[in-house]
Backbone bond lengths (Angstrom), bond angles and torsions (degrees), N, CA, C in turn:
res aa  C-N    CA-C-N  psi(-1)  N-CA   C-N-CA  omega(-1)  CA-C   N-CA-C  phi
1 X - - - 1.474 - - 1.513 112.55 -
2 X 1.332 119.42 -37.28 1.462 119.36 -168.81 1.770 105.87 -79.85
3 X 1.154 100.97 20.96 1.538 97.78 -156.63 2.183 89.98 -123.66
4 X 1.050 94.00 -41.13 1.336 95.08 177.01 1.536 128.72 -56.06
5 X 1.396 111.04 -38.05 1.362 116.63 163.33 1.162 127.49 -51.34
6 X 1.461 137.52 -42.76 1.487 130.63 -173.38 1.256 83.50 -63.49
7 X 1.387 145.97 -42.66 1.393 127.22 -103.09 1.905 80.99 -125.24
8 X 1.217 121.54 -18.89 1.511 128.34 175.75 1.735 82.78 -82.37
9 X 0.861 140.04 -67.33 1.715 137.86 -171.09 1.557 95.55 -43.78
10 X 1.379 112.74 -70.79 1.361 118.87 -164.05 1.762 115.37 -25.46
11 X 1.809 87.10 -45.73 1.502 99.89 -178.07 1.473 114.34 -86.68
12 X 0.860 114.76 -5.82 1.917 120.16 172.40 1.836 99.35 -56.48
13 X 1.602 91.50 -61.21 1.193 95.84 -150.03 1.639 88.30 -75.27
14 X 0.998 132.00 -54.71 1.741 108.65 178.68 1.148 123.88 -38.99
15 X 1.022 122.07 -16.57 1.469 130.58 -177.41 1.336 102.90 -78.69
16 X 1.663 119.50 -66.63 1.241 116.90 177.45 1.728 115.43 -52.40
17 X 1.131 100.48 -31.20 1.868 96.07 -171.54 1.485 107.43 -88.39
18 X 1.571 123.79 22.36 1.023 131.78 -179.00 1.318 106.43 -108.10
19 X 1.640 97.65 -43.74 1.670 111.11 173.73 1.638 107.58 -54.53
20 X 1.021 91.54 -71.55 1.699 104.73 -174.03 1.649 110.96 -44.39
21 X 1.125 125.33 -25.36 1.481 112.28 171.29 1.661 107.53 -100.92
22 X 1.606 121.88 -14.43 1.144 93.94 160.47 1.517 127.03 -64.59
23 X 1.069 116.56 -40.41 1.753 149.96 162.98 1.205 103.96 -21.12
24 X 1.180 129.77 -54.44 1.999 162.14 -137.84 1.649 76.09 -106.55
25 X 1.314 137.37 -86.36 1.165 125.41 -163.76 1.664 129.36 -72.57
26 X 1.292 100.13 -16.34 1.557 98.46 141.67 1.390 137.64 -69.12
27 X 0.757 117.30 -15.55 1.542 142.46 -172.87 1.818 102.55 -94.52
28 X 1.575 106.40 -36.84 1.379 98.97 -178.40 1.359 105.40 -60.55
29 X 1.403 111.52 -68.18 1.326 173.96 152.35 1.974 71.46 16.33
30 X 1.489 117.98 -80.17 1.559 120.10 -155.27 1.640 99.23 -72.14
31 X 1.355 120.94 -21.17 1.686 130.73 -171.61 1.463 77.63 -67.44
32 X 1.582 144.70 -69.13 0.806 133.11 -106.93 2.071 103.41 -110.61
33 X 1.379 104.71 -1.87 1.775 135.25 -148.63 1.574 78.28 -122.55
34 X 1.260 134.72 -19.72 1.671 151.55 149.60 1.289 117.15 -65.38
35 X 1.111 141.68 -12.84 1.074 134.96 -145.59 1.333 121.64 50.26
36 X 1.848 136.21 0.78 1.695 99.60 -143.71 2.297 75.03 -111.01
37 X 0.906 88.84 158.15 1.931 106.00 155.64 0.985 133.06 -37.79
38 X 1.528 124.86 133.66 1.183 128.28 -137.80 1.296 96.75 -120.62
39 X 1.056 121.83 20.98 1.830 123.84 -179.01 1.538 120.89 100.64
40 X 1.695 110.16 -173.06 1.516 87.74 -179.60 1.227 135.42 -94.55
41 X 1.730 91.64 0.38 1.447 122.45 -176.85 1.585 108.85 -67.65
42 X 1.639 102.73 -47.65 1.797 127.27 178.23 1.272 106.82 -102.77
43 X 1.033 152.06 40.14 1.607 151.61 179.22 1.282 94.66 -62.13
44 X 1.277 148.17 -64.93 1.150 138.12 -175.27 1.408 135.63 -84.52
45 X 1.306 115.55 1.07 1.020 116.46 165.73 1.573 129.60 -106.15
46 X 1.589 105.32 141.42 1.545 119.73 -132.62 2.027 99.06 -136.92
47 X 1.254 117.25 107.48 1.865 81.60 -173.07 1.710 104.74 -77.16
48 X 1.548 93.62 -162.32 1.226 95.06 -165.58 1.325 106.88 -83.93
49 X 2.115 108.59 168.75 1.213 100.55 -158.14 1.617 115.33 -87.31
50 X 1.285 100.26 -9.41 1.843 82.07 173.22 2.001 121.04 -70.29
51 X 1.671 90.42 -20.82 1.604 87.87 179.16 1.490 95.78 -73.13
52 X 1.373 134.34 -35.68 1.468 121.97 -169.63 2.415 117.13 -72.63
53 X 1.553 83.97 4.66 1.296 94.85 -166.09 1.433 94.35 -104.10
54 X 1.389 130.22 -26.98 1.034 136.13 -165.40 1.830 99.70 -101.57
55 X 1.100 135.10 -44.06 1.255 111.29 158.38 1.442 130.12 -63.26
56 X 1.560 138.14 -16.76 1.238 128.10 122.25 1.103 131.44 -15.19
57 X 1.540 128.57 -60.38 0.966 124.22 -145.54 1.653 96.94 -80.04
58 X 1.491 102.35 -33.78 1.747 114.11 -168.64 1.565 103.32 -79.75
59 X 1.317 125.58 -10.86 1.768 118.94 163.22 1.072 95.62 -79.84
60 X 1.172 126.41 -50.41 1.779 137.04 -169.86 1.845 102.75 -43.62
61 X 0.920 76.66 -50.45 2.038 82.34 173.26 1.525 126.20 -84.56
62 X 1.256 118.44 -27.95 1.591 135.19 166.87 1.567 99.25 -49.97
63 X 1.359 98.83 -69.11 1.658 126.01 -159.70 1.327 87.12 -54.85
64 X 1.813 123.22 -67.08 1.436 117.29 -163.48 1.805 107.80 -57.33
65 X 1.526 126.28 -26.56 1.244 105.38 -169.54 1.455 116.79 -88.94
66 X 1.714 120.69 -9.59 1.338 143.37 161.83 1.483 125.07 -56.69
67 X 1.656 101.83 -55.08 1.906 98.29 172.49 1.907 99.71 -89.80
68 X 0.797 111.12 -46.73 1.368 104.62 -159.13 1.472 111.95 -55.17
69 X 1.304 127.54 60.76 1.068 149.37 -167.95 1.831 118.64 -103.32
70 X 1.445 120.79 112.82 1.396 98.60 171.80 1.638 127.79 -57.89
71 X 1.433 97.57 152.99 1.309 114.15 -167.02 1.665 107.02 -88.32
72 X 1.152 114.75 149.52 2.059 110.42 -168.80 1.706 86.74 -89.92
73 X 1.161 114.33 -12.28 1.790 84.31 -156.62 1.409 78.52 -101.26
74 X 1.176 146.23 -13.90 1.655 134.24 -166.06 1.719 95.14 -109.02
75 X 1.559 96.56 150.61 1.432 100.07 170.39 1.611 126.18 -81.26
76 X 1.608 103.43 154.60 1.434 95.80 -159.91 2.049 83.08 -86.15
77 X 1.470 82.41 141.41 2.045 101.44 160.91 1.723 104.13 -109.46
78 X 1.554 101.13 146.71 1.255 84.12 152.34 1.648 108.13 -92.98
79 X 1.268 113.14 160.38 1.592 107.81 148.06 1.451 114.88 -142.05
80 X 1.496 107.66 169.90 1.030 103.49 178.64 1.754 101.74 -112.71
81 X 1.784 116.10 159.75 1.298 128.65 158.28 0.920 128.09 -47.38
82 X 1.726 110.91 125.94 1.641 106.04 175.65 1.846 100.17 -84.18
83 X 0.659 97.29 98.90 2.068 89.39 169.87 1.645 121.73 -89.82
84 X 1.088 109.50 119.66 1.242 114.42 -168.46 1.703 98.58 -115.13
85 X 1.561 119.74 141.44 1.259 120.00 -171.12 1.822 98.08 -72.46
86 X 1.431 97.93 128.86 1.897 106.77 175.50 1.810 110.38 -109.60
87 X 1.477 109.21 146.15 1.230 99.61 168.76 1.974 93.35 -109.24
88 X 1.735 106.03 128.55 1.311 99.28 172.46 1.594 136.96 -88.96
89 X 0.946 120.42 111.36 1.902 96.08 -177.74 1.377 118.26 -71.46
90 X 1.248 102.43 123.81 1.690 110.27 165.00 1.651 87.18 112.40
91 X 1.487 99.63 -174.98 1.588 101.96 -167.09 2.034 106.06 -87.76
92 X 0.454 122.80 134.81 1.716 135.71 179.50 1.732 119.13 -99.65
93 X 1.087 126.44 151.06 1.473 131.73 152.15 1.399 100.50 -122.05
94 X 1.893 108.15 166.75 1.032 121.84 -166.30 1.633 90.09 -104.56
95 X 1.650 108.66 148.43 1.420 112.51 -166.43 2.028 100.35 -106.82
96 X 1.477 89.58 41.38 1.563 86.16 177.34 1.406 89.84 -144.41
97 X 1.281 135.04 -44.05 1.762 124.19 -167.35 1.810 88.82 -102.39
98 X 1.346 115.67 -34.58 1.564 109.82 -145.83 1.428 131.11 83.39
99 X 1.290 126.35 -9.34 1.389 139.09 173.41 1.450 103.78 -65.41
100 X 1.703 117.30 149.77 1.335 124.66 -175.98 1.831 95.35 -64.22
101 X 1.565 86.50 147.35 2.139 100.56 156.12 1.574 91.34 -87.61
102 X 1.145 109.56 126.64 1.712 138.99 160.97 1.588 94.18 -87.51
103 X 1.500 99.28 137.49 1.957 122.19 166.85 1.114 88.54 118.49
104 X 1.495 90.87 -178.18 1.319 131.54 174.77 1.854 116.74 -110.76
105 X 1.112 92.68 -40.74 1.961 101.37 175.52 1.494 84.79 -121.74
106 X 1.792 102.60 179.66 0.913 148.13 147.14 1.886 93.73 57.86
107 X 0.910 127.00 20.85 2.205 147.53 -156.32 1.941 80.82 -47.27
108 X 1.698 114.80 -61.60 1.588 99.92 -158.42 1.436 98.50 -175.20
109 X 0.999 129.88 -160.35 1.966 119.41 -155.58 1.497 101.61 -140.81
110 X 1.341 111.92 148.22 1.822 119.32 -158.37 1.316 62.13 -116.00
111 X 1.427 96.08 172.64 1.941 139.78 175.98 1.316 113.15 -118.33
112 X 1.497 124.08 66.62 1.668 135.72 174.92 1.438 98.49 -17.68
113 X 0.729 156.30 -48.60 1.597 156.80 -144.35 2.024 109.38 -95.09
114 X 1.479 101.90 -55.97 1.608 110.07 -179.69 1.686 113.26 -114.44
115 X 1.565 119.83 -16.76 1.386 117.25 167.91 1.425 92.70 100.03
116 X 1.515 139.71 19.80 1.698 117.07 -144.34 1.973 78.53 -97.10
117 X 0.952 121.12 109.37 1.962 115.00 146.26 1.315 129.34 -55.23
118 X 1.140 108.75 129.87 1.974 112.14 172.16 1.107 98.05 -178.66
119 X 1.597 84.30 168.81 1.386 88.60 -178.00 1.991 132.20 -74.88
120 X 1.190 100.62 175.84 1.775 95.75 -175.58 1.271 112.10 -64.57
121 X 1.747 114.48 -37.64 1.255 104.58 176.59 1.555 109.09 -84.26
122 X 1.092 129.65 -6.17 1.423 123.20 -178.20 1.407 98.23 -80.18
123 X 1.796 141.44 -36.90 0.996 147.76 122.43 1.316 107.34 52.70
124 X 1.332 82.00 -92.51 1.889 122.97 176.13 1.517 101.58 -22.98
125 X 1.317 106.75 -78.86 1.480 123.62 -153.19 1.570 108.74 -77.01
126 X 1.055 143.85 -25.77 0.935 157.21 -159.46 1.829 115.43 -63.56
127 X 1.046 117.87 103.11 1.601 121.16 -162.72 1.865 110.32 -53.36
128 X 1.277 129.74 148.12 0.930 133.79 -178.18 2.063 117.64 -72.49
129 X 1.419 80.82 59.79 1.334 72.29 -166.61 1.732 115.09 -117.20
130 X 1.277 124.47 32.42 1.574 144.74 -178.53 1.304 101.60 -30.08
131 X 1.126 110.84 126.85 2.104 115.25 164.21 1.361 88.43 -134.39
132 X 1.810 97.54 97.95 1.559 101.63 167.18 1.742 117.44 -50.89
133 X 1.038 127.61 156.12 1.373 140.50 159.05 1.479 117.30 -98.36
134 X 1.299 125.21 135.96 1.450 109.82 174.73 1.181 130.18 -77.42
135 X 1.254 104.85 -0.63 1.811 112.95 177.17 1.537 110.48 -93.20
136 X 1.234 123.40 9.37 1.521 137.59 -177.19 2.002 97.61 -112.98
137 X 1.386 102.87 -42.68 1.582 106.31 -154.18 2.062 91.77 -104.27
138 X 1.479 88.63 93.02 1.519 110.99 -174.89 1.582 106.25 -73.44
139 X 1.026 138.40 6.13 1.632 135.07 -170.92 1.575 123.99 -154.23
140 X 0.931 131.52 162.80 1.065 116.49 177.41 1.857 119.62 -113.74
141 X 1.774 101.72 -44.35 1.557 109.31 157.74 1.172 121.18 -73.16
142 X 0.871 126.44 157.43 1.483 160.24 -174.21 1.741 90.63 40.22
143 X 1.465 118.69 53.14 1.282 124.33 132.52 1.223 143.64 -97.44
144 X 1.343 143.92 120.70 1.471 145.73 -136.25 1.627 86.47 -79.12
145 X 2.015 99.02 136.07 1.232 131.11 178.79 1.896 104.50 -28.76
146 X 1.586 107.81 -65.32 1.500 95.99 -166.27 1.176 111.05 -81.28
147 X 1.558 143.67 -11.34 1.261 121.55 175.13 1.780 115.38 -80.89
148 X 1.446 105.04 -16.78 1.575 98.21 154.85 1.302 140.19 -64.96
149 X 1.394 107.41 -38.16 1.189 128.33 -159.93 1.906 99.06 -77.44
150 X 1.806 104.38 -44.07 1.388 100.04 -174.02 1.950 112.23 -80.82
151 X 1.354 94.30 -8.09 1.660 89.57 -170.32 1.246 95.81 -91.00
152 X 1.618 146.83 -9.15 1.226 137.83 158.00 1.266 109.01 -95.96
153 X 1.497 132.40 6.04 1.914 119.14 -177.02 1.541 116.45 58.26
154 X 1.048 106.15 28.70 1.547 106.42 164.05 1.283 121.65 -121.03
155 X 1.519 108.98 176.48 1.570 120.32 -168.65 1.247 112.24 -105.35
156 X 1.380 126.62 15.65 1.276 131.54 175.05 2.041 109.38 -166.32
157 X 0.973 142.22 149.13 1.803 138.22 179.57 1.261 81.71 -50.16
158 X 1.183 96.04 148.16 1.960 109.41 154.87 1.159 98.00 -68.49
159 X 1.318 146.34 -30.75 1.603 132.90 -152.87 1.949 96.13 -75.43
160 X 1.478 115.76 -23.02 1.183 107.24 -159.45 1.737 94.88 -92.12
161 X 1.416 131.68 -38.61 1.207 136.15 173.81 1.269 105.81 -47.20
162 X 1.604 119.41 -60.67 1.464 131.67 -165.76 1.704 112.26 -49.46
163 X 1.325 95.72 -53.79 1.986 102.14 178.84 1.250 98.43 -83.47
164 X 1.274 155.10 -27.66 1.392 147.70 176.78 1.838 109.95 -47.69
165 X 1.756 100.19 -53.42 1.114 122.42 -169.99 1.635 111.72 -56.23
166 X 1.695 101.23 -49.12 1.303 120.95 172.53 1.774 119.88 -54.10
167 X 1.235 96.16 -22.85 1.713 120.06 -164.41 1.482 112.26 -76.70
168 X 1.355 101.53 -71.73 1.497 126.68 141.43 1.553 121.78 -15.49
169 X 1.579 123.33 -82.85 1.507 105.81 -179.77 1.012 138.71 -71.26
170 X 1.264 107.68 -14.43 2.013 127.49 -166.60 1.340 97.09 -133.77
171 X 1.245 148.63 -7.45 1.629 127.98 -178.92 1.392 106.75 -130.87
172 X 1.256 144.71 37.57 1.903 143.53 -177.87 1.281 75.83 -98.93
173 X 1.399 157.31 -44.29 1.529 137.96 -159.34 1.723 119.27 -92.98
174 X 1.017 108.20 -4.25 1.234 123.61 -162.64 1.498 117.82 -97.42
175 X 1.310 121.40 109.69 1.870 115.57 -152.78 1.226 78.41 -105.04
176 X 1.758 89.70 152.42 1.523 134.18 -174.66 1.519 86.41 93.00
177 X 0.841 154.84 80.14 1.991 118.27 176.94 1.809 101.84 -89.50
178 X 1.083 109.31 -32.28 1.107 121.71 174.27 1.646 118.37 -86.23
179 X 1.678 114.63 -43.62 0.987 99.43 -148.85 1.612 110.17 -100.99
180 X 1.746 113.35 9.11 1.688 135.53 161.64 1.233 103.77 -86.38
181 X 1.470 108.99 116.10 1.657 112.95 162.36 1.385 117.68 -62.37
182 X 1.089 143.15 133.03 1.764 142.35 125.80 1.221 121.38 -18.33
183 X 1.330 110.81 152.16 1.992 99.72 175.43 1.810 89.96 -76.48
184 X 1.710 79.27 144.23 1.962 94.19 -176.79 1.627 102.39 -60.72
185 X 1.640 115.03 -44.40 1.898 108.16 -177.40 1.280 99.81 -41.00
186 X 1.713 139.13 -55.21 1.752 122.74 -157.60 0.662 77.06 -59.46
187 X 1.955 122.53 -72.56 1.911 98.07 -136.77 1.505 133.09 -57.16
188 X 1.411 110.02 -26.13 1.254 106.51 165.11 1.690 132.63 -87.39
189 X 1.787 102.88 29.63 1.164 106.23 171.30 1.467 91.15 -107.11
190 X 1.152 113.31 -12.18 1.790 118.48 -176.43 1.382 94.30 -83.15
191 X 1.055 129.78 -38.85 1.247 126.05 -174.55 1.891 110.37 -67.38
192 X 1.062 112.65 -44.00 1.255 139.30 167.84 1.497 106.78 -27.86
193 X 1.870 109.64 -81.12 0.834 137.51 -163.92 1.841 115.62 -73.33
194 X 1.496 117.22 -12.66 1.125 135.15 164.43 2.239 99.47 -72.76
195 X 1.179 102.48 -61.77 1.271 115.31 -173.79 1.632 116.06 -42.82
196 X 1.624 102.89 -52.42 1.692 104.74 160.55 1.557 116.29 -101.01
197 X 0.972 140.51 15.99 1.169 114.91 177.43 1.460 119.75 -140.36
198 X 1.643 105.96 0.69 1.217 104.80 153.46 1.472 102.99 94.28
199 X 1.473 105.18 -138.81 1.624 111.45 -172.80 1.321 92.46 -121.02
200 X 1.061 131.09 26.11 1.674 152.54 124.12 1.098 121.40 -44.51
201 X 1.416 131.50 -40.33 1.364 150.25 -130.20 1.773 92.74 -87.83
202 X 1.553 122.96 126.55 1.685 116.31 -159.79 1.617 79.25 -109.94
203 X 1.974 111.59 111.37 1.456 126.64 148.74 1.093 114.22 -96.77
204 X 1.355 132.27 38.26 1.256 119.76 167.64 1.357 138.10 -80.97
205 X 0.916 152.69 176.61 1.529 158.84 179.96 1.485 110.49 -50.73
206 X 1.684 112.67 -44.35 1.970 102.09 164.70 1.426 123.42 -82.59
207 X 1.302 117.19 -3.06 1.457 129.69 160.74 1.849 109.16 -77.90
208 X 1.387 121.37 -65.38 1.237 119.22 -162.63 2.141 88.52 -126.23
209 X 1.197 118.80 119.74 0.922 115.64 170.19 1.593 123.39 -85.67
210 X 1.362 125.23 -22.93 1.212 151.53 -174.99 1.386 105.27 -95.22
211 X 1.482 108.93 109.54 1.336 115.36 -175.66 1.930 115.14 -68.89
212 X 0.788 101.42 -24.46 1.724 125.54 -176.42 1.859 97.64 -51.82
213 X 2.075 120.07 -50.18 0.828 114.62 175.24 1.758 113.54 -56.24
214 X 1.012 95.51 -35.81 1.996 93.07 -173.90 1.523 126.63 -65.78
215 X 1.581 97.17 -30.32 1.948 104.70 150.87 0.964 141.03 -71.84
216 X 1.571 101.94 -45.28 1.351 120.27 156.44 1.807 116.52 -34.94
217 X 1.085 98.48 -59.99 1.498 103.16 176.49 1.479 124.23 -76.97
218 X 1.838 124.07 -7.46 1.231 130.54 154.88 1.277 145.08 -65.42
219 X 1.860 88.49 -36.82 1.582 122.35 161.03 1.511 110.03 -77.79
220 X 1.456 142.10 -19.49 1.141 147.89 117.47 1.580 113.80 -4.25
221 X 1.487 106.29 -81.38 0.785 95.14 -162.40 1.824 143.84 -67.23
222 X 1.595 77.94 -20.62 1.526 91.30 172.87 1.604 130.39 -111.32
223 X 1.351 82.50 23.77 2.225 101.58 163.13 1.399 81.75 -94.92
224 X 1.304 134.03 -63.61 1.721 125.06 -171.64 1.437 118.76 -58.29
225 X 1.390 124.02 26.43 1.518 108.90 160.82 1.069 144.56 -110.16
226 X 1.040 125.78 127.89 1.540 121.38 -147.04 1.521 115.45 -44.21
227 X 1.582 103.93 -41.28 1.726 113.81 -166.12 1.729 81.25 -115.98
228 X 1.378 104.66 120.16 1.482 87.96 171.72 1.672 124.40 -68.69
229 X 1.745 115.67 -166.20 1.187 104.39 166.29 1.523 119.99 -73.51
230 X 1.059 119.49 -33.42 1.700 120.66 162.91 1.088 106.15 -84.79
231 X 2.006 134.47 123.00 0.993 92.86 -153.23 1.781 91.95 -112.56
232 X 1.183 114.52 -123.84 1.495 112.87 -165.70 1.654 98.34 -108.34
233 X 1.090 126.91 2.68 1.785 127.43 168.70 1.145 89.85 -114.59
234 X 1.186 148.76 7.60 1.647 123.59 169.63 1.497 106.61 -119.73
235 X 1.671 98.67 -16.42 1.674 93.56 -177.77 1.549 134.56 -52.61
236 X 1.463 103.59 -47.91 1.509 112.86 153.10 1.375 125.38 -53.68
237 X 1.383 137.32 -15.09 1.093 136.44 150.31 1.645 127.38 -60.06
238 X 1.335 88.84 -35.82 1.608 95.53 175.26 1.639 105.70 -74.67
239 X 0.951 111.12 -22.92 1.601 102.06 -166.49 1.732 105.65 -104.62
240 X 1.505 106.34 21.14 1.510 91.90 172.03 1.543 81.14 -115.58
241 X 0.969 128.78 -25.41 1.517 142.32 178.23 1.880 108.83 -51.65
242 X 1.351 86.14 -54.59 1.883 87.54 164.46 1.688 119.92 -58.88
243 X 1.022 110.15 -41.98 1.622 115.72 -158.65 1.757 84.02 -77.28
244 X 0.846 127.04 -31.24 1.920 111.55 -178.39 0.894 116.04 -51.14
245 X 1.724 121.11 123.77 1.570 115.87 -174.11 1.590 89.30 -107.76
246 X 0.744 159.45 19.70 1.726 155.90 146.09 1.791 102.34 -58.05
């Protein structure tokens, strides 16, 4: 009996120091599916690169289902994905099943608007739930109302706040405000300057002195939208709505 105890300890601790280096090599194992160094023992060893492409891809999707979160103070839209067919270089997963893209071209279809990859038939299934990014959404005119509105978090385009604002301090006295055009060259340098520079873009009074350009370019903006503000399922509503003589 007195003999069994070291030897029940003995095995505790192998046990634990068995754990602990499996533990240790799991741990390498994700350092290393990271790209980063494995110590000075492993300094050079690196796995291979499609496994290091493929744990990317699975933060890439963690991360996207963590921030991409609706916002309380902005209203929820639905939208749907623009998917455009992509050819990818290098090996890919799909950010809806996780299964490899098979080919060489044409593997499965990005979402111009949020970047999301998958496949065509995953496509399909994929909930309407787009949170443009602004590094995807290259323009500002003739971009459809909700992918602006959600890739900046607001409740209206900046383009419509921005000239409103402009409208407001320098143009309530000014007749025609609407109904005098601007010379068409500003507005489409306003248009321009919306396109790169965002809600950056300087309409002020030492930029455009003529308030006419800043409507001009408001009414701009919303002949250029793809889906208008009335849009094409409600339009016929409006027009049975007109004909009611009650």
């Amino acid at each position: 009996m007195p003999a069994r105890e070291p030897w029940a300890a003995h095995r505790a601790r192998g046990s634990a120091g068995h754990r602990a280096g499996h533990e240790g090599r799991q741990r390498d194992l994700l350092l290393a599916a990271l790209g980063m160094k494995l110590g000075a023992r492993k300094a050079s060893v690196t796995i291979w690169q499609p496994l290091k492409l493929f744990a990317y891809s699975q933060l890439t999707s963690l991360v996207r289902r963590a921030t991409l979160k609706e916002n309380e103070h902005v209203p929820k839209y639905e939208k749907v994905h623009n998917f455009k067919v992509h050819t990818f270089r290098g090996p890919h997963w799909c950010e809806y099943c996780a299964n490899f893209m098979w080919g060489l071209i044409a593997q499965g279809v990005k979402c111009a608007d949020c970047g999301l990859n998958v496949h065509k038939q995953c496509s399909k299934m994929v909930p309407n739930d787009c949170k443009p990014d602004l590094k995807h959404v290259k323009k500002v005119y003739s971009c459809d109302l909700t992918t602006l509105v959600k890739a900046h978090f607001t409740k209206r385009p900046m383009v419509v706040d921005m000239c409103i604002r402009e409208i407001e301090s320098r143009g309530l006295n000014s007749e025609g405000l609407y109904r005098v055009s601007g010379f068409s060259d500003l507005i489409e340098d306003v248009k321009m300057a919306f396109d790169r520079d965002g809600e950056k873009a300087d309409i002020s009074v030492n930029m455009y002195e003529d308030i006419n350009i800043i409507t001009g370019a408001l009414k701009l903006y919303f002949r250029d939208l793809p889906i208008p503000l009335i849009t094409y399922d409600a339009y016929p509503k409006f027009i049975e709505s007109a004909k009611t003589t009650d």
